[in-house]
N, C-alpha and C positions, 0 to 999 in steps of 0.2 A: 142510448137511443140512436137506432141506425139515420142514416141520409134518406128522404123519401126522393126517390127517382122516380121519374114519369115513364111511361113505354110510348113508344113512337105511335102508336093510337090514341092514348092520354093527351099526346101533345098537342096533335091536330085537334083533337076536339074544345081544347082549351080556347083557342082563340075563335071568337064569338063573328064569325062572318054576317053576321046579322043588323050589329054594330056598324056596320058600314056606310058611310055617308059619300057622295060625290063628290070629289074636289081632296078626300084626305091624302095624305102620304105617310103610307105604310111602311115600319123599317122591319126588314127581318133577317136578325144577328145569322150569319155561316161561318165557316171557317175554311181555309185551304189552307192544307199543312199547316203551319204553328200560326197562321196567322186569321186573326178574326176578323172579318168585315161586314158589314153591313149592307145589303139589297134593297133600295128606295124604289117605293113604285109608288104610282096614282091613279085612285080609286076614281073607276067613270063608270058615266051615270047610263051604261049598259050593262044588261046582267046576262049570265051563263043560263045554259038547260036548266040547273038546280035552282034558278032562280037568283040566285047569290051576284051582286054585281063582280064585274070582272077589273082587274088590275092592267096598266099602261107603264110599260117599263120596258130601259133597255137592258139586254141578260147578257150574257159571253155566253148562255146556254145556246141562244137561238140567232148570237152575230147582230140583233139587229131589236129594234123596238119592233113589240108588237100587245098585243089587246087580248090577255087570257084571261079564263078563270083563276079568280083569284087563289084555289089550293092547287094549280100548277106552280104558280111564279113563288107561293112561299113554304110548300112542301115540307110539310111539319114544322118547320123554322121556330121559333120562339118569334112572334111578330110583336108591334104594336104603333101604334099612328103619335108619329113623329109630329116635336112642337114646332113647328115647320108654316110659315104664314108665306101666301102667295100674293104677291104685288098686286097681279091682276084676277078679274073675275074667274070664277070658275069653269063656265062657257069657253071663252079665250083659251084657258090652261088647257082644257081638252082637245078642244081643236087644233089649237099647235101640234097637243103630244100624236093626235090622230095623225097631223101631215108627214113624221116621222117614220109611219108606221112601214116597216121594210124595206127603209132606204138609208136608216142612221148606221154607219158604221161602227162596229162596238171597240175599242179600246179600253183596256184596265186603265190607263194612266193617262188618257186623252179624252175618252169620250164613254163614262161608263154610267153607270143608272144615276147616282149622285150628282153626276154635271149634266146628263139630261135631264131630271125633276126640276134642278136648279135653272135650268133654262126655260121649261114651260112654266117657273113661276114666275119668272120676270124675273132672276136672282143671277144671270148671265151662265156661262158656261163654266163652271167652277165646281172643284170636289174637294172638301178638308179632309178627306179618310186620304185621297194622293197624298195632299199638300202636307199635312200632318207624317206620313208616311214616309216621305223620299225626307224633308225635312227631320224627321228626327234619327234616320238611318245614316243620312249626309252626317250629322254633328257625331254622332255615336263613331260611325265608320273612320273617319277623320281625325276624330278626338285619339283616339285609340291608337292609331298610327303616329300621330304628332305624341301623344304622350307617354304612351309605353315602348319601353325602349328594345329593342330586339322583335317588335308586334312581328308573329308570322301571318301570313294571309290567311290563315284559317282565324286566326283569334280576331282581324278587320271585319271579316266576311260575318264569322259566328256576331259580334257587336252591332254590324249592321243591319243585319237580319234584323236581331231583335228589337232594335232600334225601331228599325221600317214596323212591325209588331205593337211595338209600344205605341206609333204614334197613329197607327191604325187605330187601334183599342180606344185611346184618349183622345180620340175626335167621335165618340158615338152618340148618334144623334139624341135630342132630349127628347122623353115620352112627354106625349101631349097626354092631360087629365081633363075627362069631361065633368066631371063628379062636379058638385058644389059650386 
């Protein structure tokens, strides 16, 4: 029995925009080159033309936080809403992420959707997909050099990568279940 594979219309229709509540935080798995990461955004209690509420997040798409519909920002992605608890009300988490909107500088490594959800929940300005990331590339990268004897810079480089990969992968946020 073969693999059943979705087509890129299957998959957008998969996830249920319906389901959407105000206040959640939506992940949705991408990848660049070998390495996977995760796209955090939050669901506000404004909706698009189709009705559908629109997603609050900052992108390296667009440089900057801003307020779409939600099948822009997750673009067939494989989504789903992250078990993810905000300090504060959901009002407050809005209105911060709104004061954002076209003025947050985007950074992969400084200031990316992950340290901005993390900051409008009250969870400070922090990303485990980095932190996991440079951290497990740093020991990989290093180990490698310090323990293999002759390491050329390709074999450091190739370790680190995958390293930076691995701890990308192994910081992915946990699915929130509403069931039961």
């Amino acid at each position: 029995m073969g693999l059943l594979t979705l087509t890129e219309a299957e998959k957008c229709a998969v996830f249920d925009y319906t389901a959407l509540v105000p206040g959640d935080i939506l992940v949705s798995d991408f990848s660049f080159g070998p390495i996977d990461y995760q796209h955090w955004s939050l669901v506000s209690d404004r909706r698009c033309e189709q009705g559908i509420y629109m997603l609050i997040s900052a992108t390296e798409r667009t440089g900057t936080v801003c307020e779409e519909p939600a099948h822009e920002v997750i673009q067939c992605a494989n989504t789903y809403k992250a078990l993810h608890k905000s300090l504060w009300p959901i009002p407050k988490s809005l209105e911060l992420a709104r004061s954002h909107i076209g003025k947050w500088d985007y950074s992969v490594t400084e200031r990316n959707c992950q340290h901005f959800i993390n900051l409008v929940t009250g969870l400070g300005l922090r990303s485990s997909q980095v932190y996991a990331g440079i951290t497990s590339g740093l020991i990989g990268g290093v180990g490698t050099a310090l323990l293999k004897k002759d390491a050329s810079w390709l074999e450091i480089l190739s370790v680190t990568v995958a390293g930076i990969a691995s701890g990308v992968i192994a910081s992915k946020a946990l699915q929130h279940n509403r069931k039961g």
